[in-house]
KEKE-3310 file (N, C-alpha, C; in steps of 0.2 Angstrom, whole numbers, plus 5000, padded with zeros to 4 digits):
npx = (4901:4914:4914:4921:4922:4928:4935:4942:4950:4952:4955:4964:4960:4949:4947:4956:4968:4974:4979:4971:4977:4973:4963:4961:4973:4969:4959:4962:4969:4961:4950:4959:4961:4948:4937:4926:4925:4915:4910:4915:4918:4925:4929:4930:4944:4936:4928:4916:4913:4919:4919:4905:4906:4911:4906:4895:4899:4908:4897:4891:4897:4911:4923:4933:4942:4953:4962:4973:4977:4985:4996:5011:5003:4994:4982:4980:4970:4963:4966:4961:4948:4944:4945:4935:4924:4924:4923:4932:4948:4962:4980:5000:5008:5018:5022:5022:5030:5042:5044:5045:5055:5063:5069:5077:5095:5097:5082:5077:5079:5075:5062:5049:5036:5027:5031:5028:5013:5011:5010:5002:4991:4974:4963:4967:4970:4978:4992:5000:5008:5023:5034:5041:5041:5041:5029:5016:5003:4985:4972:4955:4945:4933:4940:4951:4964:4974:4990:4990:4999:5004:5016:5017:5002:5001:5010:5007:4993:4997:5003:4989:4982:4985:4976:4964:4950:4945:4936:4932:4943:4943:4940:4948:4947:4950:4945:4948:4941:4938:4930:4913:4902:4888:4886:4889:4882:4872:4873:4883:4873:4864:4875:4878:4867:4865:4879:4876:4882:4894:4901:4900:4908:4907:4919:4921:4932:4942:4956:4969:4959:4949:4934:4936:4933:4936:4930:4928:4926:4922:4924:4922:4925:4934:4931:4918:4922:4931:4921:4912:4922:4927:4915:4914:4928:4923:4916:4926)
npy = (4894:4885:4878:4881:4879:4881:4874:4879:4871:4873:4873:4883:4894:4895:4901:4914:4915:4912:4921:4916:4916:4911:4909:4921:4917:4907:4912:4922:4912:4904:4915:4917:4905:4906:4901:4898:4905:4901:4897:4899:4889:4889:4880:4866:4857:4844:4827:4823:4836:4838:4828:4829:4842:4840:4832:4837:4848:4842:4838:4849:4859:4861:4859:4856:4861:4858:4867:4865:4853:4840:4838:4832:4830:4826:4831:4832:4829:4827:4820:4808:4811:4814:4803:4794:4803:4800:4784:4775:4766:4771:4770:4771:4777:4771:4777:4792:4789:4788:4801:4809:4803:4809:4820:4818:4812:4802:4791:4778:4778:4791:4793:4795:4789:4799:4808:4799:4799:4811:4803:4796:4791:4793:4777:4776:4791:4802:4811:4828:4841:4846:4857:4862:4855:4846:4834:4828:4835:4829:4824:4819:4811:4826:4834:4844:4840:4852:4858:4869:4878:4894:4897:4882:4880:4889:4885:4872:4877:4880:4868:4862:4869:4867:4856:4857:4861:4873:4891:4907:4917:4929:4945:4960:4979:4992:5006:5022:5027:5047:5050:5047:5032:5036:5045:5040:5030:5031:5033:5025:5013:5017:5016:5001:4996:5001:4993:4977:4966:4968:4966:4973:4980:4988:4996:5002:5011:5018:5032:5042:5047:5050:5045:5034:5024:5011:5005:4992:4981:4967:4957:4946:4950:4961:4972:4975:4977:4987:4998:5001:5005:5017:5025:5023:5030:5042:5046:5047)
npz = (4976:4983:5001:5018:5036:5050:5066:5082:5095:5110:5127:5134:5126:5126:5140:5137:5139:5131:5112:5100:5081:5071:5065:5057:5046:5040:5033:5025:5018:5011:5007:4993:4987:4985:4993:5003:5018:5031:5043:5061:5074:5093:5104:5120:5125:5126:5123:5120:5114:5101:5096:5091:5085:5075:5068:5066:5056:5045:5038:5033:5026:5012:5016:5031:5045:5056:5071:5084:5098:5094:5101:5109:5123:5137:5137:5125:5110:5100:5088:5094:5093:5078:5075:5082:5078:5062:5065:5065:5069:5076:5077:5080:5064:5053:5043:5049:5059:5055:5051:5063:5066:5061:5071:5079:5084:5091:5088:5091:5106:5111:5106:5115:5122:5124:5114:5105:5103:5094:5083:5083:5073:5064:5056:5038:5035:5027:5028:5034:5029:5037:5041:5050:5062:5059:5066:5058:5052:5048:5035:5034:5026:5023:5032:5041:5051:5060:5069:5083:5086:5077:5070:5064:5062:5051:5040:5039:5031:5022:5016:5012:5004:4990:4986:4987:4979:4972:4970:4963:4966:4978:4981:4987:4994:5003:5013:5022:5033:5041:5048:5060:5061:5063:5052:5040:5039:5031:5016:5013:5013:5003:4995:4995:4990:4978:4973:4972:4970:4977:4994:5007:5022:5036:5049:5062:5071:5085:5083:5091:5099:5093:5080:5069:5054:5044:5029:5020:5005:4995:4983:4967:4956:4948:4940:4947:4959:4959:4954:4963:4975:4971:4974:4987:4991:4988:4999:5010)
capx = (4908:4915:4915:4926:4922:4934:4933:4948:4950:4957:4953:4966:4960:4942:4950:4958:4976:4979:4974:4971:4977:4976:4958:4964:4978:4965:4952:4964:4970:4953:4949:4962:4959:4940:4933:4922:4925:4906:4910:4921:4919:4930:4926:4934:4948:4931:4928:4911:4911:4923:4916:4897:4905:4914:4900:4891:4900:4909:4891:4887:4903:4913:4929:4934:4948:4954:4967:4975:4975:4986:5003:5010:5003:4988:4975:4979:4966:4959:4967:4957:4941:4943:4943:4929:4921:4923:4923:4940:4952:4970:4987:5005:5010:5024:5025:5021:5033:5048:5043:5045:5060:5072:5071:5082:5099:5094:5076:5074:5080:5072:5054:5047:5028:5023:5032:5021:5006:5011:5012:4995:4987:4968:4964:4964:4969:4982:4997:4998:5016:5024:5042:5042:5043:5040:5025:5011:4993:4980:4968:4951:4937:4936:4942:4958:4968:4983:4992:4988:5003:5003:5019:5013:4997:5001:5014:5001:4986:5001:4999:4983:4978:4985:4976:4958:4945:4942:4933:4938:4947:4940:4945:4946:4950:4948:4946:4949:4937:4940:4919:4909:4898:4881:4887:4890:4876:4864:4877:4884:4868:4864:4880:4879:4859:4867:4881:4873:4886:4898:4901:4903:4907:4909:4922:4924:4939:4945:4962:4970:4952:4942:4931:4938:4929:4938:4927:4930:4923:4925:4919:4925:4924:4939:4930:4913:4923:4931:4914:4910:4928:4925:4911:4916:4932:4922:4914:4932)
capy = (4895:4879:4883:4879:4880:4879:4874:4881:4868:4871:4877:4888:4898:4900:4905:4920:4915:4911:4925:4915:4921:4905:4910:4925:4915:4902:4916:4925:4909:4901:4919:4917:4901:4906:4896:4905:4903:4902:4897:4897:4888:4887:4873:4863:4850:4838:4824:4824:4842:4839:4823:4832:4849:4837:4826:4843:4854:4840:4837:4856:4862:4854:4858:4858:4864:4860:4870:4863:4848:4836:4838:4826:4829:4820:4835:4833:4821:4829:4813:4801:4812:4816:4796:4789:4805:4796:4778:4772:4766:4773:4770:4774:4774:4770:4785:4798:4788:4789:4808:4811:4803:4813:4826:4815:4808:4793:4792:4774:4782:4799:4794:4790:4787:4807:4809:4793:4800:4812:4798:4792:4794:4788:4774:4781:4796:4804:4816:4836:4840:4852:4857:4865:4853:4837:4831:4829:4834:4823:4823:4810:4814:4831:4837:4844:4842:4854:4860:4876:4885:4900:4895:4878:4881:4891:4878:4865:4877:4881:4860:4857:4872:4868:4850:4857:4863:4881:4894:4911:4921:4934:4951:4966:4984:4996:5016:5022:5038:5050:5050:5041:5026:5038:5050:5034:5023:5031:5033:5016:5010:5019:5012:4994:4995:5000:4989:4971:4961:4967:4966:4980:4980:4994:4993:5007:5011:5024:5034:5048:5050:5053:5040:5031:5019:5008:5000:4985:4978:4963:4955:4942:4954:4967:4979:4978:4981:4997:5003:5003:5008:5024:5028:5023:5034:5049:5047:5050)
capz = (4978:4989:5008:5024:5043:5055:5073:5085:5100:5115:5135:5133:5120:5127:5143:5136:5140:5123:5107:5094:5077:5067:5059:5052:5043:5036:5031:5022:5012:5008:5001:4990:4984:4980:4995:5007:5026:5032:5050:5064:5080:5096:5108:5123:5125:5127:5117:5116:5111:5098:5090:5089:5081:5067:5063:5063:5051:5040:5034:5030:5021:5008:5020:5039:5046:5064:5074:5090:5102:5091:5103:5115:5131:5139:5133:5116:5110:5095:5085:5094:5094:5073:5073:5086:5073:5058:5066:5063:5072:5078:5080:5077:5060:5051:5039:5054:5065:5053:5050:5069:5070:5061:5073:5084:5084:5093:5089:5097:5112:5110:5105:5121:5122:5124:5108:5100:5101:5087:5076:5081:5064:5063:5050:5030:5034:5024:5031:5031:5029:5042:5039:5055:5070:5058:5068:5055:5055:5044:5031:5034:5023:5022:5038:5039:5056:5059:5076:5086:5086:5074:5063:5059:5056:5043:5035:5036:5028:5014:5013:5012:4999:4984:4986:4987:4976:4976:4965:4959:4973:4982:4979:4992:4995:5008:5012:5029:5033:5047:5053:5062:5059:5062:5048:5036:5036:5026:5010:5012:5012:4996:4989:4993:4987:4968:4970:4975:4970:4982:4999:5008:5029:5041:5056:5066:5079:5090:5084:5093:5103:5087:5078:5060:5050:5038:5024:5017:4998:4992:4977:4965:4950:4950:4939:4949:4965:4958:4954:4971:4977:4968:4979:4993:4991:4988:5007:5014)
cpx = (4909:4915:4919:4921:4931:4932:4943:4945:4955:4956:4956:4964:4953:4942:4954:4965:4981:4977:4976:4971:4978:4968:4959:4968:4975:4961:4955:4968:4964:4952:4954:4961:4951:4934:4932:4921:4918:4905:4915:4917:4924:4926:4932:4938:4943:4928:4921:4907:4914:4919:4907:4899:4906:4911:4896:4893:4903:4901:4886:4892:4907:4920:4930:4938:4948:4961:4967:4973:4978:4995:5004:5007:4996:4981:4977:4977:4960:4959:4960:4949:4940:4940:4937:4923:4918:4921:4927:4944:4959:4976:4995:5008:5015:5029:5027:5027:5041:5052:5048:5054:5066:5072:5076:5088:5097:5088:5073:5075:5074:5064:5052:5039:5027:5025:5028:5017:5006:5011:5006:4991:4978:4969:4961:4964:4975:4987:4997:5006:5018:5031:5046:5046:5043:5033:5019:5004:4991:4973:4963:4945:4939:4937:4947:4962:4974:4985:4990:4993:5005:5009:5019:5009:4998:5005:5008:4994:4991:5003:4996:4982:4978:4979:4968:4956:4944:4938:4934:4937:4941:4944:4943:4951:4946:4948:4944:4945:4937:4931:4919:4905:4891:4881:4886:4887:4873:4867:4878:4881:4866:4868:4879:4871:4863:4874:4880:4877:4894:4898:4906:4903:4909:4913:4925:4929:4941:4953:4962:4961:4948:4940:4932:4935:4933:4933:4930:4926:4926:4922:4924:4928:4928:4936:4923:4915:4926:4926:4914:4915:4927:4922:4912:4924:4930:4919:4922:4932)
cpy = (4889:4885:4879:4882:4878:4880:4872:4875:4869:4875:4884:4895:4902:4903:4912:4921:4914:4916:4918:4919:4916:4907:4916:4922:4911:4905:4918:4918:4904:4908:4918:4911:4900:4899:4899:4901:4905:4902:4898:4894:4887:4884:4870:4860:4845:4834:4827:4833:4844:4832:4825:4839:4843:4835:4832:4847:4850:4836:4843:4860:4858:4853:4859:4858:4863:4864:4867:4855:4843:4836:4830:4824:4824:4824:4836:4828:4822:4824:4808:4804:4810:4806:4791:4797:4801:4786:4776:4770:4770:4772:4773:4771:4775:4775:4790:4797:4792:4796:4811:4809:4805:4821:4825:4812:4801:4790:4785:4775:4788:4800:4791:4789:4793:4807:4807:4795:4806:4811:4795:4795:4789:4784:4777:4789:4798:4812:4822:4836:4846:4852:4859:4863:4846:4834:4833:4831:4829:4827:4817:4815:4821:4837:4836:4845:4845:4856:4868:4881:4889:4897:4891:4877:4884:4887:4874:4867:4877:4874:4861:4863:4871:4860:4849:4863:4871:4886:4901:4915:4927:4940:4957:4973:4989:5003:5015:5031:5040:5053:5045:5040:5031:5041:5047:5031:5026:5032:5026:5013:5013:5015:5006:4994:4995:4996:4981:4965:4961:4966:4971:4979:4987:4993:4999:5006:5019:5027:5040:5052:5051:5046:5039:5025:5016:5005:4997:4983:4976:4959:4950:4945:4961:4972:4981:4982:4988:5003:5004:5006:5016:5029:5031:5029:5041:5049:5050:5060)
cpz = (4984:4997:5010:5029:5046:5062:5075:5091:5105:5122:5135:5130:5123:5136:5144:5139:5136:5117:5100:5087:5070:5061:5054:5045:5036:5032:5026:5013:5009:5005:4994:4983:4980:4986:5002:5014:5029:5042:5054:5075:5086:5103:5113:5122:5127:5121:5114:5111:5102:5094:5087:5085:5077:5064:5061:5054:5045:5035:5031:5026:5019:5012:5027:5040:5054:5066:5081:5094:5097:5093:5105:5120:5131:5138:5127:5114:5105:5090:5086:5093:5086:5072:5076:5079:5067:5059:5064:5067:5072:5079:5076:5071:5058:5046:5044:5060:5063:5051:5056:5070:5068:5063:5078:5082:5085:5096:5095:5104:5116:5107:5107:5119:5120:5117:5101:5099:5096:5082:5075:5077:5061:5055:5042:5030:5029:5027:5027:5032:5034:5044:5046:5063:5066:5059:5063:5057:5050:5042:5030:5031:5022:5028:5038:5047:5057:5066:5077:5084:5078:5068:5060:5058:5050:5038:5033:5031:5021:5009:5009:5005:4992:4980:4984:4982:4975:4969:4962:4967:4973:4981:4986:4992:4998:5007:5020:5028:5039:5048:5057:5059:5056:5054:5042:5032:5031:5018:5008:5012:5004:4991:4988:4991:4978:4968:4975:4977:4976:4989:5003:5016:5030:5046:5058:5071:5082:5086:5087:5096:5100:5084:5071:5059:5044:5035:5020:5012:4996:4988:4974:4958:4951:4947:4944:4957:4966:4956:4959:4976:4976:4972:4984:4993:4990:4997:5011:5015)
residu = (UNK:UNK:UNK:UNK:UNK:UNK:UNK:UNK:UNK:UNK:UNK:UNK:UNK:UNK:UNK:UNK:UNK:UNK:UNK:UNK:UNK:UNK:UNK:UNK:UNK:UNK:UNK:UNK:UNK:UNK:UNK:UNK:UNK:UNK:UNK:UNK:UNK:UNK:UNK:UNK:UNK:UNK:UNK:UNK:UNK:UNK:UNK:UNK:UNK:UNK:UNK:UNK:UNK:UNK:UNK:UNK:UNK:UNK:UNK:UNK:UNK:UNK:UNK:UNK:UNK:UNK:UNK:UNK:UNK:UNK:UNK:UNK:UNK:UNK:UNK:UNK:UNK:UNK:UNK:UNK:UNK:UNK:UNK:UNK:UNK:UNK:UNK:UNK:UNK:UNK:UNK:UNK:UNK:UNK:UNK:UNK:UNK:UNK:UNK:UNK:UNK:UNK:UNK:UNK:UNK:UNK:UNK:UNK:UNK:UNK:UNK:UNK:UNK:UNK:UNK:UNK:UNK:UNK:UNK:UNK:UNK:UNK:UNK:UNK:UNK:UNK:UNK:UNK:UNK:UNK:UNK:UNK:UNK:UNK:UNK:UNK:UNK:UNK:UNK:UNK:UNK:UNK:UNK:UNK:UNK:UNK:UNK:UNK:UNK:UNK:UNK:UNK:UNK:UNK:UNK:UNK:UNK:UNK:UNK:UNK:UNK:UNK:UNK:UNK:UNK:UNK:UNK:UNK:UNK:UNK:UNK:UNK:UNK:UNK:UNK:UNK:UNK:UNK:UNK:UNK:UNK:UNK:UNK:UNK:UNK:UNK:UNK:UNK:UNK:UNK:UNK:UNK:UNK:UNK:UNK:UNK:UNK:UNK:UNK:UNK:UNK:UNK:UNK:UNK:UNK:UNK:UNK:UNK:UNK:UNK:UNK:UNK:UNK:UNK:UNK:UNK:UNK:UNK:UNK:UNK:UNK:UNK:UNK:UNK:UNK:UNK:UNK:UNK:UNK:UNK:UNK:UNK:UNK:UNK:UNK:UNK)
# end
């Protein structure tokens, strides 16, 4: 099955001022596509931190995904990192300018400098479309750059998915059991021992002061994962 990583970049995010909710959105559409999300890292607004993940990860999975750092201001510098990555140079291009500029009546007026750096697009990359604000991400090799905020990421993955490779979807369904974990284990172990092929998690939570376990299985194979649903449905 092809994979993905993705690396979330941004100081905000690993200060706990921002919840990120953008790998949820990716995870769930990589499953779908059949292409297995293997990692995820979140790292600073610093280059060198951002040009040693990409060179990292876009050499161990067929796809990379970034989220964030591709605005106006002067900490968004994820562009220029993606491309001192690859070795490329940058600048403002003519497709991403004229993208940008019909968000304004009088864009030669209205697209100061801040706004340019939007348009700064490393060289040979190829634009991600974003119906939202206009302002593209990019596609270089196979690293896919898209912005942080929650609504256009998810425009930009609903881009980039149809464009890539994938293999057969990922299947899932859950059962929610009113125990706890200790009571658990040693059935759901039983279970996923006779069914191999699945994948079976545990994720305990608190409701109403008492202890609930949802289990999760997910397989590629819709009849093997009702084999094992069946099971797990009788633990409830």
């Amino acid at each position: 099955m092809p994979t993905a990583a993705m690396i979330v970049i941004g100081d905000e995010i690993l200060s706990g001022r921002t919840q990120d909710v953008n790998v949820q959105v990716l995870a769930k559409a990589l499953g779908a596509r059949g292409i297995t999300l293997s990692e995820v890292r979140m790292i600073p607004d610093d280059v060198d931190s951002i040009v040693a993940t990409v060179n990292a990860l876009r050499g161990q999975v067929d796809n990379v995904f970034t989220s964030g750092g591709i605005g106006p201001t002067h900490d968004d510098i994820t562009a220029d990192c993606i491309a001192q990555a690859f070795g490329v140079g940058i600048s403002v291009r003519d497709d991403a300018r004229a993208i940008l500029a019909t968000n304004y009546v009088n864009p030669e007026r209205d697209l100061n400098e801040a706004r340019l750096r939007m348009a700064r697009i490393p060289d040979g990359a190829t634009l991600i479309d974003n119906p939202v604000s206009k302002a593209p991400g990019f596609t270089l090799g196979n690293v896919h750059v898209m912005a942080g905020v929650p609504k256009v990421f998810a425009c930009m993955v609903e881009s980039v998915m149809p464009t890539l490779t994938g293999g057969v979807p990922m299947l899932s369904d859950d059962v929610l059991i009113e125990k706890g974990e200790g009571a658990l284990a040693g059935p759901l172990a039983e279970i996923a021992h006779r069914h191999p092929e699945v994948s079976i998690g545990s994720y305990p939570r608190v409701v109403n002061g008492g202890f609930v376990v949802n289990i999760v299985a997910r397989c590629t194979d819709a009849d093997l994962l009702e084999a094992a649903m069946v099971e797990l449905r009788q633990l409830a």
